[in-house]
N, C-alpha and C positions, 0 to 999 in steps of 0.2 A: 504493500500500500504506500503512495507515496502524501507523504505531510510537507505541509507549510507552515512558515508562524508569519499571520495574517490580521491587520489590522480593519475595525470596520469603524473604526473612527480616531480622533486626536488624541494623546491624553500620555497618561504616567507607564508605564514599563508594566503595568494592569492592561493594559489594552491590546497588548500581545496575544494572539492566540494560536495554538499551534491544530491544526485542522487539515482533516484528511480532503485531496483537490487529485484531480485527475488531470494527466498531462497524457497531451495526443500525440501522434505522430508530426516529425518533423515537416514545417513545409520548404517551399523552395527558399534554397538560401540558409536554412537552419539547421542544426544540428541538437539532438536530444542528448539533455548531459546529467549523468548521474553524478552528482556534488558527494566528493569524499573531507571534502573543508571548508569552512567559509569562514571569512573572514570579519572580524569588529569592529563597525566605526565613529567615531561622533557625527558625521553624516546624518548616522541610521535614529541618531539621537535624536536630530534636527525634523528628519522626516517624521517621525512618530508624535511629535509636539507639533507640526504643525509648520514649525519655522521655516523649515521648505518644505511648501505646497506639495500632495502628487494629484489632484486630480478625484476625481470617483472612486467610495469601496467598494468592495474587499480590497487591500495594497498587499503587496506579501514584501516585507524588508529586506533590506541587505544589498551592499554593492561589491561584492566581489568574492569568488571562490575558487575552487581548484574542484577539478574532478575528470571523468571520464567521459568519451565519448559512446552511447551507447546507440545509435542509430545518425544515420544522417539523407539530409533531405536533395531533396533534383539542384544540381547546379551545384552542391559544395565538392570542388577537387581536393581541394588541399589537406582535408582532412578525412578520416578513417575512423569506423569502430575499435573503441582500444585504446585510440590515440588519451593521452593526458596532456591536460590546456588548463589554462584560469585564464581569468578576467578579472575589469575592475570597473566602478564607474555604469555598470548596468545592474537595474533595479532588479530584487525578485529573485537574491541569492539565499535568502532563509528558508530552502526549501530542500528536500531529498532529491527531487529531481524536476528540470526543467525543459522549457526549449528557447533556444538562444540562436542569436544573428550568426553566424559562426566566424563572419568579418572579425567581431569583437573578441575573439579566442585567439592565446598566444601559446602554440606549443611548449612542452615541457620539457626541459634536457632529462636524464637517468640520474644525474646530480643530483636533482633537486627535489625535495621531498613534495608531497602535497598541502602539510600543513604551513610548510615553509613558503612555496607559493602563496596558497589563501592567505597568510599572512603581511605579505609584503604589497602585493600588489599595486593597493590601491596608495597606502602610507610609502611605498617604494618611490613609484612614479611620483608623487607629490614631490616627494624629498628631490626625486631628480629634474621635475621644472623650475623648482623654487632655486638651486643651487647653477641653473643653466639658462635658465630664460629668464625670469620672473627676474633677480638679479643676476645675471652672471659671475660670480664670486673671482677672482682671481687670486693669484698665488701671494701670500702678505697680506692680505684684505685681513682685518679685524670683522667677526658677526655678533652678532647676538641671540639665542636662540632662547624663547619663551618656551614653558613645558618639557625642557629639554631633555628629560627623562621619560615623554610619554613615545608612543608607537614613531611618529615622524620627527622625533626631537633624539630620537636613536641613531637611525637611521641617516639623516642629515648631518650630524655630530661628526659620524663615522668617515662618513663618503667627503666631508666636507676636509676632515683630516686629510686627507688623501690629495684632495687636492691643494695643501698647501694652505691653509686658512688656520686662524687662529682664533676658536671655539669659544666666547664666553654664554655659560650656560645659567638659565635661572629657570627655580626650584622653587618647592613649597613645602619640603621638610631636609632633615639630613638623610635617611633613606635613599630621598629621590636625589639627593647632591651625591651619595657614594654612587650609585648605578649613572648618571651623568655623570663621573669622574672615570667612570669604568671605560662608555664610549667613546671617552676622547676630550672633554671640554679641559679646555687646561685651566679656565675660571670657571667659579662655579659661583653664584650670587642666590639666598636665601630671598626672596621679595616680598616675605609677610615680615622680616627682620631687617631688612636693608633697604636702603631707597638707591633701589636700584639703576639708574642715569648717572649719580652722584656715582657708586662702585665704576661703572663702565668708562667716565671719565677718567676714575684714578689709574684703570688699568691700562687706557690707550692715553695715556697721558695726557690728557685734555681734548684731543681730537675727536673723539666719537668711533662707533661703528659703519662702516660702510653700510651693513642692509640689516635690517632683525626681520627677523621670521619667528611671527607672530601669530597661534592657533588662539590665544585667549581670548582675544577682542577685548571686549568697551571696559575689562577692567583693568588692562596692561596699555590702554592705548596712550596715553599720555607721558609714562614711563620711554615704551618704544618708541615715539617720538623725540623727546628729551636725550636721546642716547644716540641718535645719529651724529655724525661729522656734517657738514655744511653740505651740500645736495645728496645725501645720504639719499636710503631707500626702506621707508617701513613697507613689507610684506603681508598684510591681513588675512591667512586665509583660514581661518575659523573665527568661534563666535563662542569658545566654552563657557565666558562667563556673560554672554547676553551680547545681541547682535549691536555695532557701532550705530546709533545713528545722527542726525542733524549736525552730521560733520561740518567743520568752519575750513575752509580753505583758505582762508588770510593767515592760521597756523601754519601753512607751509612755510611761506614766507619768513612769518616773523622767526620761525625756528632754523631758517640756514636753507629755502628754498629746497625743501623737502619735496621727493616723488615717495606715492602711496599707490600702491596694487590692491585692490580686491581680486585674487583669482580664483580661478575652478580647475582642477583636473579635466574636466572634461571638455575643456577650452584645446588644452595640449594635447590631448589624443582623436578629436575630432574627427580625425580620418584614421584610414590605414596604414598610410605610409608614416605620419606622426605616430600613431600607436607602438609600430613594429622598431619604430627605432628609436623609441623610450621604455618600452617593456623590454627592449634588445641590450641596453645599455644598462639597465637595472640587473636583468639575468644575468647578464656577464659580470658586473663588481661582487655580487654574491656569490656565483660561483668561482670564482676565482680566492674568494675569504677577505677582500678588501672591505665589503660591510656584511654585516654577521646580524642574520636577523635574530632577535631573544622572543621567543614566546614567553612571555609572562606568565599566562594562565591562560586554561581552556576549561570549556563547559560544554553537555550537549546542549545540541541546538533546541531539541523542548525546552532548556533551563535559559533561552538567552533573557527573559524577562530579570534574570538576579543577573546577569551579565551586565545589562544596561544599568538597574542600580550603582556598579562596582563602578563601571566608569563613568559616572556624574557623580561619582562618589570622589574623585579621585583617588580609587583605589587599589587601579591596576596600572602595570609597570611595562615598559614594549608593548610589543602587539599580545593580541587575543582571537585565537580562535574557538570556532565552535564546530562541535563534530556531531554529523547526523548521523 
């Protein structure tokens, strides 16, 4: 029998239900994939309250998993029964089995585990726009990295090391300063203990950070501000502690002629050919051991409703999967 966990309206990590759905044969273009992982995000957080819209219920949540292919439909070449693929960034992975675009499926190497994929995916590719487009980081750059013990604040630590950047991380207890210390942040700043711009100065010696990358929103936004160098670059791309709004844009200015990003993931993989060669670039620093994903913790996927408590809890550490 294959389950979902399927919301039929807004609301608390109560509104999750997990319910038996019948998936059909693949059509043209798709492929039918039995999910061996899926992966946890604050996305999924965002959609379940509301804060991003989906449209009409039943929703079934989740944006990214790893599994097999179990059938495939008129017109898909490239892929086979058997094959292993994930995804990231399409709705409707909290489920035992689905049908998917199969465009949006990235082959799996023999490396790479399944939870490892589900895991990285979608916090992977983030980690590699934000560090190549979003700001391009070069080698000497100073950053900032808000959360930087959560799933994308691993991950970016890591990869960011590699390329030559010097890592200041901030936290919200010593826990998450030792596991940030672990990935690479050579500073590490407390932000319910320190006022955090005033540390970043001391450590680039008055200059600032070239870019912070910023998942907290409106309660870090004045801090990451405060802590650029004169056309610096704040990165926004979450909203853990409530979405930004009625921004003032004469703050750029007055703070040293600031650029601000709001992005999306699915801005940068919008196609095929961006998909294959960000999910290609990701696969490769991981399997090669340059960023080392940490599963934190895992739950099955009936149980994601205490899933979602833990991380609006701030209570889970890297990524999180769930297993159906």
């Amino acid at each position: 029998m294959t389950h979902a966990i399927r919301i039929h309206q807004y609301g608390g990590p109560e509104v999750l239900q997990w319910e038996a759905v019948s998936v059909g044969a693949p059509g043209k273009g798709e492929v039918r994939l039995r999910h061996t992982a899926v992966g946890l995000n604050f996305i999924d957080v965002y959609q379940r309250t509301g804060l991003y819209p989906l449209g009409d219920f039943p929703q079934t949540l989740g944006m990214e998993a790893a599994g097999v292919v179990e059938a495939v439909g008129e017109g898909v070449t490239d892929l086979a029964e058997g094959d292993r693929v994930a995804y990231a960034m399409v709705l409707g992975a909290y489920a035992t089995e689905r049908l998917i675009d199969a465009s949006k499926l990235v082959k799996l190497p023999d490396s790479l585990s399944d939870e490892t994929a589900a895991a990285m995916m979608l916090q992977g590719m983030t980690a590699r726009y934000l560090l190549k487009s979003s700001y391009p980081v070069q080698s000497g750059d100073a950053i900032l990295v808000m959360a930087a013990a959560g799933g994308v604040g691993t991950l970016l630590t890591q990869w960011a090391n590699h390329l030559g950047v010097t890592v200041i991380g901030c936290v919200g207890s010593a826990e998450k300063a030792r596991l940030a210390r672990e990935q690479g942040c050579q500073h590490i700043i407390l932000y319910n203990q320190e006022d955090v711009a005033a540390r970043v100065r001391d450590i680039t010696g008055g200059e600032g950070v070239a870019a912070v990358y910023d998942s907290v929103g409106q309660a870090t936004l004045m801090a990451s501000l405060d802590s650029l160098r004169p056309t610096g670059t704040l990165v926004s791309f979450g909203s853990a502690s409530g979405p930004i709004t009625d921004f003032n844009l004469g703050l750029l200015a007055q703070k040293g002629s600031l650029y601000v990003q709001r992005p999306t993931l699915g801005t940068y993989v919008r196609n095929r050919a961006l998909l294959t060669e960000c999910a290609n670039d990701l696969i490769d620093v991981v399997v090669q051991g340059i960023v080392k994903v940490q599963i934190g913790q895992r739950y099955a996927l009936n149980d994601v409703a205490q899933a979602h408590e833990d991380l609006e809890a701030r209570k889970t550490t890297g990524a999180t999967v769930l297993l159906p």
